[in-house]
N, C-alpha and C positions, 0 to 999 in steps of 0.2 A: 591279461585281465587280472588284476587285484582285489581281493577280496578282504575288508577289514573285520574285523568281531570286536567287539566292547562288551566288556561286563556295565549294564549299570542297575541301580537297585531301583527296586520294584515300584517304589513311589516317585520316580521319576519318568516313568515309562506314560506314556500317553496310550489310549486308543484310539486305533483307526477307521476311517468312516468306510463305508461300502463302497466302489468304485464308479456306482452310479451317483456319487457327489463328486466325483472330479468335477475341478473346474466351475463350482456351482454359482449361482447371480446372487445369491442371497445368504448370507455365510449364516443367520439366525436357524435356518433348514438342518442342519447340518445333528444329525444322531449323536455325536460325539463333540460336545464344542469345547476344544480346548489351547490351549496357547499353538501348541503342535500341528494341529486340523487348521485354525486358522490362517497359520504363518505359510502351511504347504497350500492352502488352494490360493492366498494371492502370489504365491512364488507361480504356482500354476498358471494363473491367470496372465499374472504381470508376463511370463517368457511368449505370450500368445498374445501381447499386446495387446491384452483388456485390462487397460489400469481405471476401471471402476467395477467396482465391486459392492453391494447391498451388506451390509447388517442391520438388520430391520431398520429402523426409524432413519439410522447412518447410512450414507453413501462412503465409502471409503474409495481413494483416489492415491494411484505411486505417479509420484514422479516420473515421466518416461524420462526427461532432459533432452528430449525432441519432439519438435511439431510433426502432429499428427492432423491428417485431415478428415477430422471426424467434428470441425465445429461451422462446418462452412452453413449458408443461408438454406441449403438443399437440405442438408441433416438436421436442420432445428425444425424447418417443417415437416420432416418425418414426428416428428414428436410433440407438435401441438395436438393439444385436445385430446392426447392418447394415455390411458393409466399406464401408470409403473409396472404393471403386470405385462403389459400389452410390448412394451419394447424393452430390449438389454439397458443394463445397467448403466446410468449415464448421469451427469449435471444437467444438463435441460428436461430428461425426466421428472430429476425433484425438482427443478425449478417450475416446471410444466404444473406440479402437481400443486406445489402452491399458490401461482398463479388460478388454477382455477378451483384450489378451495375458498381463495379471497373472493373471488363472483359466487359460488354455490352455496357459502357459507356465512357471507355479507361478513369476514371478520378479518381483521388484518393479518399478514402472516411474518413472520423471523427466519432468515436461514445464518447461521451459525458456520463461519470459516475457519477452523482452527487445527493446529498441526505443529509440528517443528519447524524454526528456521530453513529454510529451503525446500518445504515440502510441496511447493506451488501452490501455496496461498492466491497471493497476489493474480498469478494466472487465472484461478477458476473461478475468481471475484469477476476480475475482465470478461470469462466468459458467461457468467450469470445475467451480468448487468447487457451484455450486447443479446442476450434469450431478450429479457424482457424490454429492450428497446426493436427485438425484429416482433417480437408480440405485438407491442402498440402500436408498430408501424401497418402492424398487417390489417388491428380493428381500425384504422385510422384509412386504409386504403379500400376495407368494405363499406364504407360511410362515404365514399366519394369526394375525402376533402382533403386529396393528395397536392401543398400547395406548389404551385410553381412559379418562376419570377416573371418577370417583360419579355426577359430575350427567352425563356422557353423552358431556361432550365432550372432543374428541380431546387425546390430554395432549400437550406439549412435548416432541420426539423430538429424538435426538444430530441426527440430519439439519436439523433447524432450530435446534437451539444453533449450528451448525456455523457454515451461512449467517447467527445472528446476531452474530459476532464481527465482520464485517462493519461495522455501521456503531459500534460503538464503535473497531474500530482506525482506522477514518478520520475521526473525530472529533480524538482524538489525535495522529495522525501522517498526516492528509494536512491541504495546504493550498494558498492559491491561488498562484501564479507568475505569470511574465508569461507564460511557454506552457501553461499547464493550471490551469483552474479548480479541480482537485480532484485535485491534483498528491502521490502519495503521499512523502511526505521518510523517508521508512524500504524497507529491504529485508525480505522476508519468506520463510522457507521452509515451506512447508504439508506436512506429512505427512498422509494419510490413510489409516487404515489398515480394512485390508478382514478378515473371516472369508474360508476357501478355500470357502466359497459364494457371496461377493459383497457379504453384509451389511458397512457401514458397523459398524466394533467403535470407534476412537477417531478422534479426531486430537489435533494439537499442534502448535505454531507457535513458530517459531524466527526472531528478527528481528533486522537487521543494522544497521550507520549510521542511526539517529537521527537527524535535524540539531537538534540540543539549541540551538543558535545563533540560530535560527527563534525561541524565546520573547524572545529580547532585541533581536533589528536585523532590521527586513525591509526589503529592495530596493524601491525604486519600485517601485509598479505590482504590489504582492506584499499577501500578507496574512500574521499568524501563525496556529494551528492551528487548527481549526472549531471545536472545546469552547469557545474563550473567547467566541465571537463566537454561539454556540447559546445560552450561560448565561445573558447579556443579554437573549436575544432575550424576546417578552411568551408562550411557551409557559408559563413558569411562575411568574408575576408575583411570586409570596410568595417567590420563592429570591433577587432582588436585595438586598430589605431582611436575609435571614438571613444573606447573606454581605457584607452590609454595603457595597455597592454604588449611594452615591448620587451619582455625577456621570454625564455622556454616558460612554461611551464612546468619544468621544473624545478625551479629559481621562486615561486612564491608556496613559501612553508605552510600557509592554511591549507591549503590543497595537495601537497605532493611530498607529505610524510610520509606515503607508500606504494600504493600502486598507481600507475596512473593513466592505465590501457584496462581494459576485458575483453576478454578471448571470445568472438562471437558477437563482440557489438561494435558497430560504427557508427563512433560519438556524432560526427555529418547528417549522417541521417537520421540518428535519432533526436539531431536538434532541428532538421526540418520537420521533423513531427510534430514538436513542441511549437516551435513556430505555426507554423500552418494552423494547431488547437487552438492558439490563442486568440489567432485571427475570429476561427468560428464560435466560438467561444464571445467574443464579442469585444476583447481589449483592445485599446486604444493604442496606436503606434506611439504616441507618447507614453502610456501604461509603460508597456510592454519595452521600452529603451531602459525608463527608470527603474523596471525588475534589473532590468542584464547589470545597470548601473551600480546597485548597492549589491548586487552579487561579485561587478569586479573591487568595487569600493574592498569589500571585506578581505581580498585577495592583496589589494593595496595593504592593506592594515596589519597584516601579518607579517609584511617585511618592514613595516618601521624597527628602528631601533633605537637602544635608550642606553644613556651611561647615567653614572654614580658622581655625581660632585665632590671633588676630596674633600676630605674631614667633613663631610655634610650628610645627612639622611636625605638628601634630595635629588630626585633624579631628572636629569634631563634628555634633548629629544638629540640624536647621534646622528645628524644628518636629516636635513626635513624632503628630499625627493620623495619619497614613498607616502608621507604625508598631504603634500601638495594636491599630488595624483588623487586620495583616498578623501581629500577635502573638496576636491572638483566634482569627484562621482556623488558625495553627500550633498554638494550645493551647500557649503559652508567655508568658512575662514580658515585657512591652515593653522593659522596662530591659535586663531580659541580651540580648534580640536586639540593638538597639543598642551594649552594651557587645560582644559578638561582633564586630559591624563594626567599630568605631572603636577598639576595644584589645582584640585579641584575645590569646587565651594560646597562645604559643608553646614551649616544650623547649625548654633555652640547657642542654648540660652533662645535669644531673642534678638542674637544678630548674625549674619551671614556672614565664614570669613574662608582664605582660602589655607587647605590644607597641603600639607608637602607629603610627597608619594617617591617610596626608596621605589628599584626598579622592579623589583617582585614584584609590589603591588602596582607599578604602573603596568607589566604583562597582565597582570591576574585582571585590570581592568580592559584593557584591549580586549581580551578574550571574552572578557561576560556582555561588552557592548556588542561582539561580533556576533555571539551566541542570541542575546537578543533582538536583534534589529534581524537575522534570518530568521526567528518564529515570529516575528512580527510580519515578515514578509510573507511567509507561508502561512497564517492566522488572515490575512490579506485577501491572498491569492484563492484562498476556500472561500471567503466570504463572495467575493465578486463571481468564483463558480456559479455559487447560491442565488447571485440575482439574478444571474442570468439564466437560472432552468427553474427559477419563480414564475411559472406562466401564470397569468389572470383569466384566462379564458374559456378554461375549462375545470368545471368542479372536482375538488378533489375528493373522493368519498372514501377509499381505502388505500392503505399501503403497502408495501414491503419492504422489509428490512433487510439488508444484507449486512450483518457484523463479518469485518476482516482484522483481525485485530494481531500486532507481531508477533511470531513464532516461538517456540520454548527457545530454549538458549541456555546452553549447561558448557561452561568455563572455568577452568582450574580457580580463577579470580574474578569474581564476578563485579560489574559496575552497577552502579544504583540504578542504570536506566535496563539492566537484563535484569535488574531484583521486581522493580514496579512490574516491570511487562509478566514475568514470570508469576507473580502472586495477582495478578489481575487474571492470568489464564487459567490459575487452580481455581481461583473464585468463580471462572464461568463454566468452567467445566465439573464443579460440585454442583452448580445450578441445572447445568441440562440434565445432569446424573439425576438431583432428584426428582426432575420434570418424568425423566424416562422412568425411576421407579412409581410417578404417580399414577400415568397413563396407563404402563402396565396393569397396576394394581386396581385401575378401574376397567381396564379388560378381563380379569378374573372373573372381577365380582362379578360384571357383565355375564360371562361365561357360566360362572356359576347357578345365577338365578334363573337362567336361561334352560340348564340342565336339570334344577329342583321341580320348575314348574310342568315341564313335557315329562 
């Protein structure tokens, strides 16, 4: 047994709470609240696997980085209709409670996702929105209007278009980093909107920074988005040769600057997922070819190449195979994409003429067409979400907001797209700050007047 001792000075010393706060649900409880107290009850908590934890208004949540079977349809009925007091600390709890201050209180409500890069954001989004899709399903089955099809079985309800938006937008816009396998590179806002009974009437989804940058350069130890790396995989063998995909994949540079596996995922079935979403989800096999198309297109376009005309500033195209390919999946001429790159037309005045592109700038445009036509894709792919859980048939009277927005992010070298996310997350987190000292402060006074007049 070893016993260590440390000198340390006296203002660094914390105190410690009584022992009937071990492990408490509610860290705001706590006689002594200090960095120390707080840090040992979720280390407390977290080794006894309860990674949720209360600080008043906060739910706080660790990472396990394994599934736990604590969000199945048996445990979210434990916790309808139940106050926060009444069960352990949980995300369907606060989702519980919001849900029915929006009926009790006729007002809309906000829940707020935020955390560091890998702190499973994205996960406890998924599990908020599947709460309030087993909610409406449940008031939607005490109303006796659970629909069914011809042959018997149960038809595709908004409640599960809802949850399948799901793994199409993490196809698109999540991907791996060096902190989070399944790391979402987009912000997201979820409305969900309720009838003033409770039923689930629509949603619609509103998303913020892109990292549009992600299809052309990824970091050590990174990957680019799951669709490219699902398309290859052997789920659907006959869609390599239709999009014209005969090398490794590791041979097309947009995609496979770094990693090009994750430990714990298989690309096959993660693109039967995405498949199967789209279906319910409601796109069109035609749709749904022309995404796979301009996601191998961009793959094509990475391996063109360009040389330098001697004694000329003008560059040309070093072989047109890779072009051809990425002209087929666009539904265009190989020539004019080419001619695009390397002498484009530009406005001089008040006439149209064509301009000569050294090869730098013939890359630097491959890259920004590539970057743009995937958020044009993904700007796309949201909107057609949106129609499809645009229902008409039922009123919508209040909502909920679910903000998921990307993670802090602290790197030796920061890029303009961790600076935006970064100063977009201090601006909402001074904002809930001052909400939390408003509230507060009208609990006081509350307190207080309450105390003057008895």
């Amino acid at each position: 047994m070893y016993v260590f001792q440390r000198t340390l000075k006296a203002e660094l010393i914390s105190q410690m709470n009584p022992p009937k706060f071990e492990k408490t649900e509610d860290m705001s409880n706590l006689t002594f609240l200090n960095d120390a107290s707080v840090l040992h009850n979720l280390r407390a908590r977290y080794s006894a696997m309860l990674i949720y934890t209360y600080s008043g208004l906060f739910c706080v949540v660790i990472n396990p980085y394994k599934r736990l079977p604590i969000y199945t349809d048996s445990v979210a009925q434990m916790f309808m209709g139940k106050r926060k007091s009444e069960m352990p600390p949980h995300l369907f709890a606060v989702s519980d409670e919001a849900y029915r201050s929006m009926l009790q209180n006729h007002e809309n409500q906000s829940m707020l996702i935020t955390g560091e890069s890998g702190a499973g954001k994205t996960e406890n989004t998924k599990k908020v929105i599947s709460y309030f899709a087993f909610v409406g399903a449940s008031q939607q089955a005490e109303v006796g209007k659970v629909a069914t099809s011809t042959d018997g079985k149960k038809k595709v309800t908004l409640e599960d278009q809802i949850v399948q938006t799901n793994p199409v937008l993490e196809a698109f816009g999540n991907a791996r980093t060096v902190r989070n396998n399944n790391s979402s590179r987009f912000g997201k806002f979820i409305r969900i909107h309720f009838s003033k009974h409770g039923r689930v009437a629509s949603c619609d989804i509103e998303h913020y920074l892109l990292e549009k940058s992600r299809v052309i350069r990824q970091a050590p130890g990174e990957r680019c988005y799951h669709i490219f790396y699902q398309m290859t995989s052997d789920y659907k063998p006959e869609l390599k040769p239709m999009l014209l995909l005969d090398k490794p994949l590791r041979e097309y540079w947009f995609v496979a600057q770094a990693e090009l596996t994750v430990d714990g995922m298989n690309d096959a079935e993660e693109f039967k997922l995405t498949d199967e979403a789209f279906d319910i989800l409601h796109f069109t096999t035609e749709e749904k070819i022309n995404c796979y198309k301009l996601m191998a297109a961009h793959m094509h376009i990475g391996n063109m190449k360009f040389k330098q005309r001697p004694r000329e500033e003008q560059a040309e195209a070093d072989g047109t195979d890779e072009a051809e390919k990425a002209a087929e999946m666009y539904g265009v001429i190989a020539e004019e994409l080419l001619k695009a790159f390397t002498r484009p037309r530009v406005k001089v005045g008040t006439e149209w003429v064509n301009k000569g592109q050294n090869v730098e700038q013939v890359n630097w445009a491959v890259g920004a067409m590539g970057k743009a036509i995937y958020g044009r894709v993904f700007n796309w792919l949201v909107k057609k979400c949106n129609n499809t859980l645009d229902q008409k048939g039922i009123a919508r009277d209040y909502f909920i907001g679910v903000l998921d927005i990307a993670g802090f992010e602290i790197f030796d070298v920061s890029t303009p797209y961790s600076y935006s996310c970064n100063s977009r997350l201090f601006i909402i987190h001074s904002y809930s700050q001052l909400l939390i000292i408003h509230h507060t402060g009208i609990h006081y006074s509350c307190e207080y007047s309450t105390q003057l007049f008895t």
